[in-house]
C-alpha positions in Angstrom: 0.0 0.0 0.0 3.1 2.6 1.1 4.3 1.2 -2.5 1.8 2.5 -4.5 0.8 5.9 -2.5 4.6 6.5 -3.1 4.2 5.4 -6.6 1.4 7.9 -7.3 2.8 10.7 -5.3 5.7 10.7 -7.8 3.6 10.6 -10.5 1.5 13.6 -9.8 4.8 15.8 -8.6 6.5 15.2 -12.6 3.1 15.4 -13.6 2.6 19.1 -12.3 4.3 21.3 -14.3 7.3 24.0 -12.8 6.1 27.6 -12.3 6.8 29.3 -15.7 9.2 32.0 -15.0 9.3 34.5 -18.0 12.4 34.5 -18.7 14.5 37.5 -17.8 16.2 39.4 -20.6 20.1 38.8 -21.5 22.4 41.3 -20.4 25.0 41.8 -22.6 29.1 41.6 -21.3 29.4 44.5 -23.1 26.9 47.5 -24.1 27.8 49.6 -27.5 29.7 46.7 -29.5 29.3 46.7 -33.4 27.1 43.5 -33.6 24.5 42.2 -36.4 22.1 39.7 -36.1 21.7 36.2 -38.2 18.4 35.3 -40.1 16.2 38.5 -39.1 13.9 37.5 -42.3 13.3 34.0 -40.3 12.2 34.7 -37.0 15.7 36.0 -35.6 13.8 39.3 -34.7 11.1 38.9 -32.5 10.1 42.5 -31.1 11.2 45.9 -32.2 10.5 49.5 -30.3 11.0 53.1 -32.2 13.1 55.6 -30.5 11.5 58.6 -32.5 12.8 58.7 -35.9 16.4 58.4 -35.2 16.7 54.8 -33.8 15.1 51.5 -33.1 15.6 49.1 -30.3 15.3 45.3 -31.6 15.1 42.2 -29.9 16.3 38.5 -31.4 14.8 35.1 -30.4 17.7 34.8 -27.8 15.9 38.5 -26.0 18.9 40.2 -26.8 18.5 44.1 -27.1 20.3 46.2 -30.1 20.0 49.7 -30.6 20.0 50.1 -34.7 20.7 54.5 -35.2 19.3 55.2 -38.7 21.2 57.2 -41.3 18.9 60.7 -41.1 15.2 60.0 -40.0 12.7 57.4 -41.0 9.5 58.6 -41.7 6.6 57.3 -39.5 8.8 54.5 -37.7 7.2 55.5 -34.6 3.8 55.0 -35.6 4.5 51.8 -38.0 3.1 48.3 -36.7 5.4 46.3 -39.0 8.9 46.7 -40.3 10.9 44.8 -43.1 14.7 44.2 -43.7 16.7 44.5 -46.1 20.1 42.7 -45.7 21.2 43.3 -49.5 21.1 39.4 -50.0 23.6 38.6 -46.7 21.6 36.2 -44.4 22.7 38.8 -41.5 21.5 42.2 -40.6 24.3 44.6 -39.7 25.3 48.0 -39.9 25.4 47.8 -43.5 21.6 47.0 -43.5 18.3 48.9 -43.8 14.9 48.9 -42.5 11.5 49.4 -44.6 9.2 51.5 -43.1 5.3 51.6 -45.3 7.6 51.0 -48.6 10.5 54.3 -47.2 14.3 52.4 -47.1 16.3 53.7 -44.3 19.8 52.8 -43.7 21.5 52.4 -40.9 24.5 54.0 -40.0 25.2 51.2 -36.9 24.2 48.4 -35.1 24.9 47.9 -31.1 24.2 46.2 -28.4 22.1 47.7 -26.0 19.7 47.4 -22.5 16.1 46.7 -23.4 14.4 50.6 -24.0 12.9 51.9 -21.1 9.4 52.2 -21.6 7.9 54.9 -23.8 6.3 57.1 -21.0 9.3 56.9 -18.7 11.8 58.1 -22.3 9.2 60.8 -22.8 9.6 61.9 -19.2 13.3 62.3 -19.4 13.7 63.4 -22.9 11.2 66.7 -21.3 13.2 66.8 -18.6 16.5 67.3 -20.5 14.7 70.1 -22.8 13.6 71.7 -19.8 17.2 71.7 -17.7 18.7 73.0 -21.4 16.6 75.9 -21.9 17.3 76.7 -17.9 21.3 76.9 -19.3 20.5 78.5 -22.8 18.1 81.2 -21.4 19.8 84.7 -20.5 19.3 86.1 -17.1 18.1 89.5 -16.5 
């Protein structure tokens, strides 16, 4: 009887499955290293995050962060819902590389490692915060 409450105990713990953990995001060695990333036309890319029209944030299957800085601005890369890549027929995506933004090309000038973005709200803040603290400096006193 022990035998087979034993038995069935077992069972049931493999049986329940572990807590899923989401899994945290990699953090690189080192942040702002020339990088590129294989196969972003098969799945290699998995989210991507506008920084205004200067930049994008992308993260690989592997949750990797890389901070792409575009060659002059991209038109409507912060409202776009989709984004293509153009790797000029090499299977990796590098600084030598574009992004297609509702049928606009825009190269980029480089391709680094980075931190996953802060979130939109929280870049907003700081980037008002830094206008604000510069026109404190630039403004003349009376």
């Amino acid at each position: 009887m022990k035998n087979t409450v034993l038995v069935a105990l077992g069972a049931l713990v493999l049986a329940v499955p572990a807590q899923a953990k989401k899994p945290e995001p990699h953090v690189w060695p080192e942040l702002g290293v020339e990088s590129s990333i294989v196969f972003p036309n098969y799945g290699a890319i998995r989210n991507f995050e506008a920084d205004g029209t200067d930049g994008i944030w992308l993260e690989d299957q592997h949750r990797r962060w890389y901070y792409a800085e575009l060659q002059g601005g991209c038109q409507d890369l912060n409202f776009t819902q989709a984004i293509g890549f153009d790797t000029r027929g090499s299977a990796t995506f590098d600084k030598f590389s574009s992004i297609i933004v509702r049928g606009w090309k825009c190269p980029l000038v480089s391709l680094v490692t980075s931190e996953k973005p802060l979130p939109r709200k929280e870049r907003q803040k700081l980037r008002k915060a830094v206008i604000a603290a510069g026109k404190e400096v630039a403004a003349p006193s009376n």
